[in-house]
N, C-alpha and C positions, 0 to 999 in steps of 0.2 A: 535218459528220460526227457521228457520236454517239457519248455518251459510255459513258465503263465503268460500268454498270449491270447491272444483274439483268438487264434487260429484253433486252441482249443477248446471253442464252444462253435465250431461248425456240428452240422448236425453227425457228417461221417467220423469225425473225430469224439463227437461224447459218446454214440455208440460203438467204437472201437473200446472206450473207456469203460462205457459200464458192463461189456462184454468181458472185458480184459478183469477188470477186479471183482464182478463173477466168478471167474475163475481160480485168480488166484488169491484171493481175497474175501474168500466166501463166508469168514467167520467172523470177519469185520463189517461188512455190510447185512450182518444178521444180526449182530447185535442189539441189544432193547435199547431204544431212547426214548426219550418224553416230556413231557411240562416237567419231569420232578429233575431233571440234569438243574433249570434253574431255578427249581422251588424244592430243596432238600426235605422239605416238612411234607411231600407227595409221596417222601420212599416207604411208609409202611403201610402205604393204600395198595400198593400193588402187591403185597399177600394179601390183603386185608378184605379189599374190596372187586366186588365182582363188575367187570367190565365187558360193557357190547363191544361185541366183533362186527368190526367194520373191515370195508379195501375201499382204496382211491387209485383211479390212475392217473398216472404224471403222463400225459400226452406231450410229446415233443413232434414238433411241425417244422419242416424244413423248407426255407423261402428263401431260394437261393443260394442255398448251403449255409446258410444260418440259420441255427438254432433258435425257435419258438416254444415256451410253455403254453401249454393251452388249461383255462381257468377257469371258472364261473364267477357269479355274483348272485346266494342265494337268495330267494325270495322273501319276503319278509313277515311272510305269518308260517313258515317254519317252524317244529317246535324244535329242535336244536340247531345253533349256530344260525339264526336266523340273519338276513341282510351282510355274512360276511362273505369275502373272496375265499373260493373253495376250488381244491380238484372236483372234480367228476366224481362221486362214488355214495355208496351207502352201506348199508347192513348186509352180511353175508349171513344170504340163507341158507338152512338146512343141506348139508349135499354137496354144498359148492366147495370149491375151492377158492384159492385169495383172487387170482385171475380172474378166472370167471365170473367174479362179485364185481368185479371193478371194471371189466368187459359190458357187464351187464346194466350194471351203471350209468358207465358214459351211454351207453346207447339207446337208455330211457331217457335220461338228463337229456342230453345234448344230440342225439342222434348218430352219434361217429360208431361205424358198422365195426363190428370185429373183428371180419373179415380183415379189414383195411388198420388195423392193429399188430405192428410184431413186438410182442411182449417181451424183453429184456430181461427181466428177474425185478423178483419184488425185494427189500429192504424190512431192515426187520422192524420187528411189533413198535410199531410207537403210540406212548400211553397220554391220553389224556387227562386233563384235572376235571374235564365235563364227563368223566367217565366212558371213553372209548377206545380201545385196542385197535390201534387200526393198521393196518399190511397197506403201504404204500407200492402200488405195480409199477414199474416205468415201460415205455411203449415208444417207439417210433411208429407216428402214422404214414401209412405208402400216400402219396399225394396232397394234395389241399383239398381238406372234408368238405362236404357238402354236410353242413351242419342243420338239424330239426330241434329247435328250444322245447323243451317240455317246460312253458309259461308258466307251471303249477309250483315245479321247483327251482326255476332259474330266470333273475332276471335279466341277466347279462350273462354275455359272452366277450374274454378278448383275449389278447396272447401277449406276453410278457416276454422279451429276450434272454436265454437263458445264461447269457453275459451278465447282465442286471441280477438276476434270482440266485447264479453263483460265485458273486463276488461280496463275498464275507465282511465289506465296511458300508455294505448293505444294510446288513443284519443288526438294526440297533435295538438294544433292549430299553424296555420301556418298564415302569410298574404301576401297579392301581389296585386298589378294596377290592375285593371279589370273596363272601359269604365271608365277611369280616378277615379275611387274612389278607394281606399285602402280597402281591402273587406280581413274577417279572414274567416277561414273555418278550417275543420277538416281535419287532413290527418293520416291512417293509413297502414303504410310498413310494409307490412307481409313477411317475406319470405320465400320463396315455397320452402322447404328443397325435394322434387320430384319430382322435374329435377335436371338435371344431366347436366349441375352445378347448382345448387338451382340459384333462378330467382326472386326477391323483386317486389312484387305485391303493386303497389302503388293506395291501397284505397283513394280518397280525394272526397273533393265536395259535391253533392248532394247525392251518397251513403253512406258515411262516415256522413252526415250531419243524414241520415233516422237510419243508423246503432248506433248512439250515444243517439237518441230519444229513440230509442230501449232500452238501455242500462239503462238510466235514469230511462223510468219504469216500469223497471222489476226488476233492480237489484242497483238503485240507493239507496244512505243511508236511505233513509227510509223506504224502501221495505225490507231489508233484515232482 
């Protein structure tokens, strides 16, 4: 197997990867994760309580044979997860499937065709503490998108290296009050060395929560 290097977060190398543990790996990468891995006191909301179905996709962009996450930065009179760093994605409607929701998504969000999407496989259900189910898709995009901001849900746009997003002393947990309970989560401060003055992109929460399941299994210690 190979080892932890650079070389495996080019783009042809993590889609070897996430094709590969598809494969052979299909019941590990389907497994349920969510805020309650580290908030124990979340595990009897998931009989308990009922939760919207959502998908996001993890758009991976290749610039040079490196690996790029592509992100948002939601707008800020959203009513859920308003002003944070997000995939691409929303509610799956009626009919759809996970893909399709998160296809359909990025291409209202941000404009990236579907055409120009080849879907990987999705990862399984991860649960939210704000109450959402959501089917993470991953995607290699063919070329550098010609992106269209839908300005009503996104304020930003930028791409993250997916060196940075999966290397796990990234991932520092944090905790704070949240409806009187003390609740840890993920947070990861990238900073956007591409504005001018570089700008600390503060990944936390529910994307940081999906981004670190990612992480786990693809590239966690026993994967590599």
């Amino acid at each position: 197997m190979d080892h932890l290097t650079p070389d495996i977060y080019s783009s042809s190398a993590f889609r070897e990867r996430v094709l590969e543990r598809f494969q052979s790996r299909a019941d590990v990468l389907a497994a349920v994760g969510g805020d309650h891995i580290l908030n124990p006191h979340y595990g009897e909301e998931l009989t308990s309580k009922t939760f919207k179905e959502a998908a996001v996709l993890i758009p991976i962009i290749d610039r040079d044979g490196e690996a790029f996450v592509l992100l948002t930065q939601r707008t800020e009179h959203l009513s859920s997860h308003s002003g944070q760093v997000a995939f691409p994605g929303g509610k799956i409607d009626e009919g759809e499937s996970n893909e399709q929701a998160a296809l359909r998504e990025a291409h209202e969000e941000v404009g990236l065709n579907p055409a120009d999407v080849e879907v990987l496989g999705t990862f399984g259900t991860y649960f939210s503490g704000s109450g959402y189910s959501v089917a993470p898709v991953v995607g290699m995009v063919r070329g550098i998108p010609k992106l269209n901001i839908s300005e009503d849900e996104v304020a930003d746009v930028f791409e993250v290296p997916l060196s940075f997003l999966m290397n796990d002393a990234n991932h520092i947990p944090e905790t704070r009050e949240w409806k009187n309970k003390e609740i840890t989560y993920y947070t990861m401060p990238y900073k956007d060395e591409n504005l001018d003055p570089p700008v600390e992109r503060r990944i936390w929460g529910l994307t940081a929560g999906i981004i670190h399941m990612v992480q786990e299994r693809l590239y966690g210690a026993a994967n590599i």
